[in-house]
C-alpha positions as CSV (number, residue, x, y, z in Angstrom):
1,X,0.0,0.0,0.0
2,X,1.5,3.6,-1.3
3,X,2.1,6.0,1.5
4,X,1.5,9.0,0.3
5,X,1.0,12.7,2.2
6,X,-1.0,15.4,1.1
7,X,-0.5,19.0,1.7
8,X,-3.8,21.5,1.4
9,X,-4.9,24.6,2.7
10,X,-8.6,25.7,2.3
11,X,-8.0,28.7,0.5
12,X,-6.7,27.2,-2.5
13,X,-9.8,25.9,-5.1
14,X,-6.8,23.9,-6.5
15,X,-6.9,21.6,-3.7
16,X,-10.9,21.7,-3.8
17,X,-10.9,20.9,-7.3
18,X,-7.9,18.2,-6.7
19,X,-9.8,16.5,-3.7
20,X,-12.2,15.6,-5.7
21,X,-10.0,13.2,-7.3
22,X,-8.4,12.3,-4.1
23,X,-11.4,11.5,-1.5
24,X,-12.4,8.5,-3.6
25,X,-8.8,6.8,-3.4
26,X,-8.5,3.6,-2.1
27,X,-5.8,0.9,-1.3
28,X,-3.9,4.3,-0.1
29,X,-2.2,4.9,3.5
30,X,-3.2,8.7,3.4
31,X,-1.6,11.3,6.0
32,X,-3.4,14.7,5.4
33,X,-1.7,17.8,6.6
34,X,-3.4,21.4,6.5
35,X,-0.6,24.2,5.9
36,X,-0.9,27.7,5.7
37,X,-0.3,28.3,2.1
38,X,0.9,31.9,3.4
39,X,3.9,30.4,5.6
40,X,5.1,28.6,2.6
41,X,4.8,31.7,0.2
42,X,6.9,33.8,3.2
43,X,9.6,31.0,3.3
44,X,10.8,30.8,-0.6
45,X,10.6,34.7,-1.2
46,X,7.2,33.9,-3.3
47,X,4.3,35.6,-4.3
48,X,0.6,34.0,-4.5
49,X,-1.4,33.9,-8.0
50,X,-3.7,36.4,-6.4
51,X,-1.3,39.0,-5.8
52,X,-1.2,40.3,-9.5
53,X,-4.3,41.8,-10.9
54,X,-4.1,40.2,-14.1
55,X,-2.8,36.7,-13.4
56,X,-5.9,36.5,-10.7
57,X,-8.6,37.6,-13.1
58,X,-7.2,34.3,-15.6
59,X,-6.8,32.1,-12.8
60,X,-10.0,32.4,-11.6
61,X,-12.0,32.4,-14.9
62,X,-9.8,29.4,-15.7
63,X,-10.6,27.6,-12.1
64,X,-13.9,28.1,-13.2
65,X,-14.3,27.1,-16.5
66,X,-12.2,23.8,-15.4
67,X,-14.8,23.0,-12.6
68,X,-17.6,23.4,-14.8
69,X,-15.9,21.6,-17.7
70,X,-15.2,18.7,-15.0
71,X,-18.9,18.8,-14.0
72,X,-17.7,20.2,-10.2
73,X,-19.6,22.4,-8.8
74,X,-17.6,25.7,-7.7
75,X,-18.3,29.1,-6.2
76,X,-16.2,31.7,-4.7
77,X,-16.4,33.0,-1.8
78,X,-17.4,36.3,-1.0
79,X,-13.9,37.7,-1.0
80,X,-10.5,35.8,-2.0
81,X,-8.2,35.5,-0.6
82,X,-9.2,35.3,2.8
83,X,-7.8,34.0,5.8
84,X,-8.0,30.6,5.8
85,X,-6.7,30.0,9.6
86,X,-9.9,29.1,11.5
87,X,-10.7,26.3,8.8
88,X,-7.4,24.8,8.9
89,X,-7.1,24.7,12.9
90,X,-10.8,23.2,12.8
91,X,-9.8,20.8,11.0
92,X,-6.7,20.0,12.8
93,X,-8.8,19.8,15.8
94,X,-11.5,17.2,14.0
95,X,-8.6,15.1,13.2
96,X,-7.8,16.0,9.7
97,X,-10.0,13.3,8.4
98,X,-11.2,12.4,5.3
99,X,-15.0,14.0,6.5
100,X,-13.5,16.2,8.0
101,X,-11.9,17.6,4.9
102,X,-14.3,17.1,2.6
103,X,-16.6,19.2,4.8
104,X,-14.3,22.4,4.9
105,X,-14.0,22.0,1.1
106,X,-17.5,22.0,0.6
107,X,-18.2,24.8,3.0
108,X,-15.9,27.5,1.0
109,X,-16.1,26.0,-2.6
110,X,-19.5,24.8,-3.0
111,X,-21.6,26.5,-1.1
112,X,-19.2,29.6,-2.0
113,X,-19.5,30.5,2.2
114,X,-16.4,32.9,3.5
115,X,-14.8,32.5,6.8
116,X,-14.7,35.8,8.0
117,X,-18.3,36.3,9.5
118,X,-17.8,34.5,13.0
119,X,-21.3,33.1,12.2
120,X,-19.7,31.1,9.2
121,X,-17.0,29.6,11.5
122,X,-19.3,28.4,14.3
123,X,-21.0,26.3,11.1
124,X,-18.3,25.1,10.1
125,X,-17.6,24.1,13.3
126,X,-20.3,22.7,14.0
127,X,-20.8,20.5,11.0
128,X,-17.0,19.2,12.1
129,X,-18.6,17.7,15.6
130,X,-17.0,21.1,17.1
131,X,-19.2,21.9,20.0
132,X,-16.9,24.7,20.8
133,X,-16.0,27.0,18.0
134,X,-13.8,29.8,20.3
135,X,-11.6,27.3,22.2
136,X,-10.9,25.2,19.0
137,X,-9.5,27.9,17.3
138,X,-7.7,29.0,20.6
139,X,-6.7,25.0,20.8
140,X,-2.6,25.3,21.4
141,X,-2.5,21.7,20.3
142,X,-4.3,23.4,16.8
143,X,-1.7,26.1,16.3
144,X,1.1,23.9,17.1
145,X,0.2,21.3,14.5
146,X,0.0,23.4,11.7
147,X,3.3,25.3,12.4
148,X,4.9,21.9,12.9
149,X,3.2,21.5,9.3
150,X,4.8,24.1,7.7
151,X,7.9,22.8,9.1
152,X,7.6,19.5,7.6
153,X,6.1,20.6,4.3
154,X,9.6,22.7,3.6
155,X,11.7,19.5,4.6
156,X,9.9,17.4,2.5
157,X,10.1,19.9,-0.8
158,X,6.7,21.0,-0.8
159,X,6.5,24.9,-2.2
160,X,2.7,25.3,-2.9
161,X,-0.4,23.9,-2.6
162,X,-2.0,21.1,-3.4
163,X,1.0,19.1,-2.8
164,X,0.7,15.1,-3.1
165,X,4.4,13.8,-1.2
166,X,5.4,9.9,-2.7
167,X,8.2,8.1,-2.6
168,X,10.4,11.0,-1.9
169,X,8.6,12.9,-5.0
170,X,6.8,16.0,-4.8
171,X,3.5,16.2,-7.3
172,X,2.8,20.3,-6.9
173,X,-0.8,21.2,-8.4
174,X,-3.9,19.8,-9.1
175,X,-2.9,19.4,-12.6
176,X,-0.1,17.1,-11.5
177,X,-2.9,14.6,-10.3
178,X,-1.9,12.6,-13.6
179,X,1.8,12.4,-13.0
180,X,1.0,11.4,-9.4
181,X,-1.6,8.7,-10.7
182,X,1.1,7.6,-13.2
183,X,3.8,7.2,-10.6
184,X,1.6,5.4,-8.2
185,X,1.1,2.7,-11.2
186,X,5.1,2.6,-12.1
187,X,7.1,3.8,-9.0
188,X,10.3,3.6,-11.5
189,X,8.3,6.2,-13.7
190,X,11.3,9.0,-13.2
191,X,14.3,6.2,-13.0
192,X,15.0,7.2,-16.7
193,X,17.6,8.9,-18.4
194,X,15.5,12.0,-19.5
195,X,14.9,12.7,-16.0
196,X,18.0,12.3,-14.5
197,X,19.5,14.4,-16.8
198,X,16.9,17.2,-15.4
199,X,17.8,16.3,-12.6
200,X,21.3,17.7,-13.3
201,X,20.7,20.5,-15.8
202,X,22.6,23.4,-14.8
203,X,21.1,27.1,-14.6
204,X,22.2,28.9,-18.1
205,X,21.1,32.5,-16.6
206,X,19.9,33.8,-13.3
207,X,17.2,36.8,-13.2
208,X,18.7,39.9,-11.7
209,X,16.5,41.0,-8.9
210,X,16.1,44.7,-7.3
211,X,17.5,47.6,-9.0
C-alpha cells in the first residue's frame, strides 16, 4: 500500500478541485496535513497567484471554466483570498480526516461561504462535531500542529499547494494529479535517463532582482 501525504490549505480551489479526485482513493495509507499556504509563500521569497491583478482575473476564470468543464460544482467566496486559519485549525482539531476535509471544502467551494463572518466559523464548526468553535481555534494543540506542518512541508520539498508527497517525490498542483496517478502505477516512472539528466541541468542564466 502507497504512503503518500498530502498538503492542502482551504483557500486554494486547487486543492478543492484536486480532492475531488483524491477523496475517492482507495488501497492508499493517506496522511493529510493542513498548511498555511501563506507560511510557505513567506519561506521561498514567493508571491501568491492572487497578488497580481491580471494573473488573478485568468486564474479564476480558468478555475472556473475547469470546474464546470469537469462537471464540479464551484463558487467563490465572498472575497478571496481570505484568511484561511480558523478552517485549517478546525480541521486539525476534528482530526484532519477524510469528512472532515471534505466538509471544509465543501463549505468554502461549494456552497461559495467565507470565513470571516464568526457566524460562518461556528457552522463550520459545527458540521466538524465542534461543539466549541472559540476554544478550538484557541486550541494550542491546533496552532502547534499546523506550524509543525509548515515545518515539515519545507523539509519534505513542498513549495505550494496542493501538494501530493510519494516516494520522496513532490507532485505540486492539481494538474499534476496525472503524473501522481502515473507514478503510483510505475514507481520507476522517473528512473529514466531524461529525468535524470533534469535532474542535473545546470542554470544557463539567473534573473537579476532589485535595482
Amino acid at each position: 500500500m502507497a504512503a503518500v501525504t498530502w498538503y492542502f490549505d482551504v483557500v486554494s480551489p486547487f486543492a478543492y478541485l484536486q480532492w475531488q479526485r483524491l477523496k475517492p482513493m482507495h488501497g492508499i495509507a493517506w496522511t493529510f496535513r493542513p498548511v498555511l499556504f501563506a507560511a510557505l509563500l513567506q519561506h521561498y521569497g514567493h508571491c501568491g497567484p492572487a497578488e497580481f491583478a491580471e494573473k488573478r482575473r485568468f486564474t479564476y476564470r480558468h478555475l472556473q471554466w475547469r470546474a464546470a468543464r469537469a462537471g464540479i460544482p464551484l463558487r467563490f467566496p465572498p472575497a478571496h483570498p481570505f484568511n484561511p486559519l480558523p478552517a485549517l485549525r478546525l480541521c486539525c482539531v476534528a482530526g484532519n480526516t477524510a469528512q472532515a476535509i471534505d466538509h471544509a471544502f465543501d463549505f468554502v467551494w461549494r456552497e461559495g461561504r467565507g470565513l470571516v463572518d464568526p457566524g460562518d466559523v461556528s457552522c463550520l464548526a459545527h458540521r466538524l462535531g465542534i461543539d466549541d468553535p472559540a476554544a478550538a481555534l484557541a486550541d494550542p494543540a491546533a496552532k502547534a500542529a499546523l506550524l509543525a506542518n509548515a515545518t515539515r512541508a519545507i523539509a519534505d520539498g513542498v513549495f505550494g499547494v496542493p501538494s501530493l508527497v510519494a516516494g520522496g517525490h513532490v507532485f505540486w498542483g492539481e494538474d499534476a494529479t496525472d503524473m501522481f496517478l502515473d507514478y503510483l502505477a510505475d514507481p520507476g516512472l522517473f528512473d529514466t535517463q531524461a529525468i535524470r539528466r533534469l535532474d542535473a541541468l545546470p542554470v544557463g542564466a539567473v534573473r537579476k532582482r532589485g535595482p
